[in-house]
N, C-alpha and C positions, 0 to 999 in steps of 0.2 A: 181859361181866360186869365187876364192879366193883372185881375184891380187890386191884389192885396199887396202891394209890393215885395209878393215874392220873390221875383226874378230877382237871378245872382248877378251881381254886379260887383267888379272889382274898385274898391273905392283907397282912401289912401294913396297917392302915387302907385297904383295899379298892384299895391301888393296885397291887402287882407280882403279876403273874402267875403264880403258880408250877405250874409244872407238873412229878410224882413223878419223882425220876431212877431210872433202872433199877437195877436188883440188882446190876450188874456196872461196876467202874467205869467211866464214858470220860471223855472231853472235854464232853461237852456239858455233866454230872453236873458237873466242875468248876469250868465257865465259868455255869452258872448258881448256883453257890455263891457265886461271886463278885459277879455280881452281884446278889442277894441284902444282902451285905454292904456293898457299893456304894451302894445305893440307902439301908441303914439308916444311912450314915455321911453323905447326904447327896452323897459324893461321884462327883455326875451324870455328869463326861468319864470315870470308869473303868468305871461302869455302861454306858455306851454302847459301850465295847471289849469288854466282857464277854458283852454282847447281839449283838454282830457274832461272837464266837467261839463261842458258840451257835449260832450260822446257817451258819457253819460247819462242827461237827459233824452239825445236823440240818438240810439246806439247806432253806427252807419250811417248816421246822416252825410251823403256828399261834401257840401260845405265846409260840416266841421271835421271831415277827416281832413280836406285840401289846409284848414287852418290848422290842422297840427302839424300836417307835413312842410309846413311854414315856420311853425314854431323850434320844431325841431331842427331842422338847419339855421334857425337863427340861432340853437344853444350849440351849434356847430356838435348836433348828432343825425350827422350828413346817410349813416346807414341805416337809421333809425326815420329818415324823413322818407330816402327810398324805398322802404317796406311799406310805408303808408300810400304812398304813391302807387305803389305795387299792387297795394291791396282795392286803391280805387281803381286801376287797370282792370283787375280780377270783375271790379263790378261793370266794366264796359266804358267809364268814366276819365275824361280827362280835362283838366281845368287850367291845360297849358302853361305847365313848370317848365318843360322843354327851352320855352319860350324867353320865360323871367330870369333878370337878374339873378334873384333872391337865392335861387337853387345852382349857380354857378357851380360849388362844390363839389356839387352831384356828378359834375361833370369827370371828374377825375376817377372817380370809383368804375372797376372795372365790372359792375353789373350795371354802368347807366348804357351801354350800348342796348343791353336785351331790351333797359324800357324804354327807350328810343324806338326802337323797334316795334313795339308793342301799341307807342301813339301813334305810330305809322301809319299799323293796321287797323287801330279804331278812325283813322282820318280817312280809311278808303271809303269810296263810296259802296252801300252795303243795301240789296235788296234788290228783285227783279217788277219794278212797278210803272205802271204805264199810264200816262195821260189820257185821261179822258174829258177833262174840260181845262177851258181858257177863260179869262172876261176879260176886256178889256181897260176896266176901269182901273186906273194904277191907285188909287187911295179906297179906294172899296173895304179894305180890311176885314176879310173872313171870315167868321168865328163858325157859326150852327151848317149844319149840313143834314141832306137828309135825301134817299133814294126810293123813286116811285117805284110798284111792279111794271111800270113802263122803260123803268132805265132814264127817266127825267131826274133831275140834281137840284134840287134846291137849295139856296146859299142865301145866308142872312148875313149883314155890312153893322162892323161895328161904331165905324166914322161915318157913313151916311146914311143909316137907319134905315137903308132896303131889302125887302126880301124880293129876290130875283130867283127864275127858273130858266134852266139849261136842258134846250131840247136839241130840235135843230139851229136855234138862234138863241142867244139871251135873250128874255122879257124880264120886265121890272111886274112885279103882281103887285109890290107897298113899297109907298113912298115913308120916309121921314115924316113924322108928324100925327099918322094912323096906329103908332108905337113909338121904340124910342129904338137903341141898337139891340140890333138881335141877335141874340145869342143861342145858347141850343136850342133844336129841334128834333120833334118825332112825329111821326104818323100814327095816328089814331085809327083802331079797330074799322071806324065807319070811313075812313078814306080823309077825315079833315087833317090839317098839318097844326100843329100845337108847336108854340115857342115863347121861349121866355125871353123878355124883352127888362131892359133896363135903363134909364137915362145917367149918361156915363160923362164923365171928363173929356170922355176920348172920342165923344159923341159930336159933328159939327152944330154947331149954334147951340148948345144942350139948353140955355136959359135954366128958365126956375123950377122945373123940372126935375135938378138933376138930385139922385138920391133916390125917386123913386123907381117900382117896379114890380112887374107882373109879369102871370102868364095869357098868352093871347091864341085864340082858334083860327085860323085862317080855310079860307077856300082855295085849294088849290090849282085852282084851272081861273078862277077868278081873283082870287087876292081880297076877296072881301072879308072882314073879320066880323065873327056872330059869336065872338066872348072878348071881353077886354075882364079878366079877374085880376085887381089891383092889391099888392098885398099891403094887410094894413101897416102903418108907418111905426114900427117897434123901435128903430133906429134913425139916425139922422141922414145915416149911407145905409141901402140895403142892394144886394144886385143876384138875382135868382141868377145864374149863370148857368145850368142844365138842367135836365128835367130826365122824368121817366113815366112814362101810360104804363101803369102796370096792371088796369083792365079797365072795363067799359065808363067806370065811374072815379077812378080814384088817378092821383098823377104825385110823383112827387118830385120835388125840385129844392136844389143847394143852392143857400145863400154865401156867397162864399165869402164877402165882406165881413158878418157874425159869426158864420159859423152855425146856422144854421141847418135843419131840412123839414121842409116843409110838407105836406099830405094835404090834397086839395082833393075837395069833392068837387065834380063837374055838376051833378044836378042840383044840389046846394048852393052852392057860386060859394064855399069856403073855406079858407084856411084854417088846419093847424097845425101847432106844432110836435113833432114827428122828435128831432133831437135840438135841446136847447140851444138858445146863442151861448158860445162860448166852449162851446163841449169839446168843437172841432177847433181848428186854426185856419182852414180854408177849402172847405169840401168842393171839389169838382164834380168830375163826371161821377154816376152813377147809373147800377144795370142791379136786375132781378139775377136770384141764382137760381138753381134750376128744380128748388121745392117750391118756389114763391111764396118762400116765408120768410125771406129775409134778402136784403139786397147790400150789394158790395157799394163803398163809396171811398172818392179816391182822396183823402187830404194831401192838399200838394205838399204841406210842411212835414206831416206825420206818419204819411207813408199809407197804407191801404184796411180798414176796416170793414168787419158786418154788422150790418146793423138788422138786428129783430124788428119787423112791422108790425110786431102786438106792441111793444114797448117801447121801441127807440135804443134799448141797451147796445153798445158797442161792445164789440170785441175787434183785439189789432190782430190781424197777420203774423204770423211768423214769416220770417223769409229767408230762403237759404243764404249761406255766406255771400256767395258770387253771385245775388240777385239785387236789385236795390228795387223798393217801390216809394220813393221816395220823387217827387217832379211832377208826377201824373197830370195832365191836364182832363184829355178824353178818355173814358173809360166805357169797355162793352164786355161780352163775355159771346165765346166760340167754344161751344160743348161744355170741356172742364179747363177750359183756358180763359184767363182776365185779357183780351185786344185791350194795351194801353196805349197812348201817343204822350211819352216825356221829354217835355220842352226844357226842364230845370235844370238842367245841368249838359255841356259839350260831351260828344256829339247830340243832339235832339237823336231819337229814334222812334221807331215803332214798334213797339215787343207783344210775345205772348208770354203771359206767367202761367204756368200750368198748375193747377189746383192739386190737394193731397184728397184723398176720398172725403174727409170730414169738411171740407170746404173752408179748413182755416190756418192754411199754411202753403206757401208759393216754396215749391220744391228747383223747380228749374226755368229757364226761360229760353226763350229763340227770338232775337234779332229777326225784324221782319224788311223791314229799312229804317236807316241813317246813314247820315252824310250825304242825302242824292241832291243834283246840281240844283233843282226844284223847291229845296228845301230854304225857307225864310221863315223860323219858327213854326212847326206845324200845332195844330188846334186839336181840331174835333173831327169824329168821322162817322162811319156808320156800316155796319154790318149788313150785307144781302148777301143770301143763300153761302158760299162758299168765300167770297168777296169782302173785300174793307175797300172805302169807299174815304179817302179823307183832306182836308186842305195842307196843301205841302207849305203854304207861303204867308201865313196869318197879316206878315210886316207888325205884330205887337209890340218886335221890338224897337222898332225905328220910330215911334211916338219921343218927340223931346220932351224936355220938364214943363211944355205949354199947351203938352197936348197935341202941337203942330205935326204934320209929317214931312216929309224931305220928296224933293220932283224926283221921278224916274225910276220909281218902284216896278215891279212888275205886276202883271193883274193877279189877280187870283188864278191858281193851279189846283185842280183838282186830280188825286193818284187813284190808280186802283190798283191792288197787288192781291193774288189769293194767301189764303189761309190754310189751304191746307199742305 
């Protein structure tokens, strides 16, 4: 989901890359203020320090590599920006220098053809995945998904607050008003469908509402809901954006606005907290690993952590050179593989990160799809049998600064591509 304003946006006269700093001060949040500042004063040798102490805070971060391969041809160290560039290629990543002015120079050096080359092939379209649903609703806006043992799709709207089901025909099971927009979902051991729900900006009519959020039980063949669990108001903005049943009594769910994660007991009706606000920068998706003692959760700004369910303690990821876990939106796990869906940086894709035997280090990855014609920001998905199951077309990015959407969207696309 979308609400931290993470998404990379090129601001400036299209040239610095800015990417949202987290709610919580650090270094990184500083060192790109600076260079920020740097870049508007024109003064390119402190933008280049600044961009090196970003890389610092966040080592591989996207973003800040794209801004030092900025910096560095602005100090007219034109071999020095293509190694950078080279090196974000290595990760699958491109944030369209090709393109820009900025990188003119580049153009001269007789290794820009290879990376020419090389955006080419990240531009193709990549992945064997097949349509399995349509809706026709063009402003519906996607987010939670979820697959019955009957091969039925369930899809929650994050502009109209429905949750609809895809069988033979769409039906609407919840209106707007019975929740707020919906966002992840799972299926529950006993057959009910669990989602978290949040009253959003990007919500129509959201009123006074907006800020709060829950998770909610629904009946799936009827749409009726027999839990509304509200969590209590720790914040001014809170927005549970996924969740996870990790057995008959316990669920937990990321706040991704704090930075929270939450552990809710169902036969209690209670929350608590699991890892502080502030701990994260923006937890997303989140899956059980396979001792269920500890589940994976994805910080879209931070890149992929474990977190222990006795304690809450975090541990990061290692990640190989040529891997990035940094964007993540959805997140699942397929054997010793993380199924991610990252939206944070060109191309979007779909990857598997393959785990190391200790469960804390992402050795390699496989491109599952990116760049398919279907693709308008993809979300969230979900895992059946050998299958991913996920929304190719969220439209999250096409919200203006009012919230508003633009006519002639397409409906919602649902893909299915295997896994193994």
């Amino acid at each position: 989901m979308k609400l931290t304003q993470h998404n990379f946006l090129i601001a400036v006269a299209v040239t610095v890359l800015l990417v949202s700093s987290p709610l919580r001060a650090d270094d990184y949040r500083d060192a790109r203020a600076e260079l920020i500042a740097a870049y508007q004063q024109e003064n390119f040798p402190a933008m280049y320090l600044a961009a090196r102490k970003a890389l610092v805070a966040r080592p591989g971060y996207p973003g800040a590599m794209f801004n030092l391969a900025l910096s560095q041809t602005l100090i007219s160290d034109h071999l020095g920006s293509l190694q950078t560039l080279d090196e974000l290629a290595d990760k699958g990543i491109d944030f369209g220098a090709v393109e820009l002015d900025e990188f003119a120079e580049l153009r001269t050096l007789e290794a820009w053809s290879d990376y020419t080359a090389r955006v080419a092939y990240l531009a193709a379209p990549t992945g064997d995945a097949e349509v399995v649903a349509n809706y026709s609703e063009q402003k519906f806006v996607p987010e939670g998904i979820a697959v019955d043992d009957d091969g039925n799709l369930f899809l929650g709207s994050i502009h109209t607050g429905q949750l609809i089901k895809i069988s033979t025909t769409p039906e609407v099971l919840l209106e707007k008003g019975d929740s707020w927009s919906v966002f992840g979902m799972r299926f529950h051991a006993d057959g009910s469908l669990w989602f978290a729900s949040a009253a959003v900006p990007q919500l129509s009519g959201v009123g006074a509402d907006e800020g709060r959020t829950g998770l909610f039980r629904a009946d799936p063949t009827t749409g009726e809901l027999s839990r509304t669990a509200i969590l209590p108001q720790y914040e001014e903005a809170q927005v549970l954006g996924d969740l996870l049943i990790a057995d008959e009594n316990t669920i937990y769910a990321t706040d991704s606005l704090t930075g929270a994660i939450y552990r809710y007991y169902i036969d209690s009706n209670e929350f608590e907290v699991l890892v502080k606000r502030g701990r994260l920068t923006s937890p997303q998706g989140l899956v059980l690993d396979e001792s269920g003692l500890f589940m994976y959760v994805a910080d879209y700004n931070n890149g992929l952590f474990r977190v222990s369910l006795q304690d809450g303690s975090l541990a990061k990821l290692d990640v190989a050179e040529n891997v990035t876990d940094y964007g993540i939106d959805g997140l699942y796990r397929y054997g010793n593989e993380l199924v991610v869906i990252q939206n944070g940086f060109r191309p979007n894709r779909v990857a598997a990160l393959r785990l190391n035997a200790d469960g804390l280090a992402v050795n390699t990855s496989r491109v599952l799809a990116s760049n398919l014609d279907e693709f308008d920001e993809p979300t969230l998905g979900a895992v059946k049998g050998d299958d991913f199951y996920f929304v190719a077309n969220s439209h999250w990015n096409r919200f203006d600064r009012d919230n508003k959407l633009p006519d002639g969207l397409s409906g919602p696309i649902v893909l299915r591509l295997s896994l193994e």
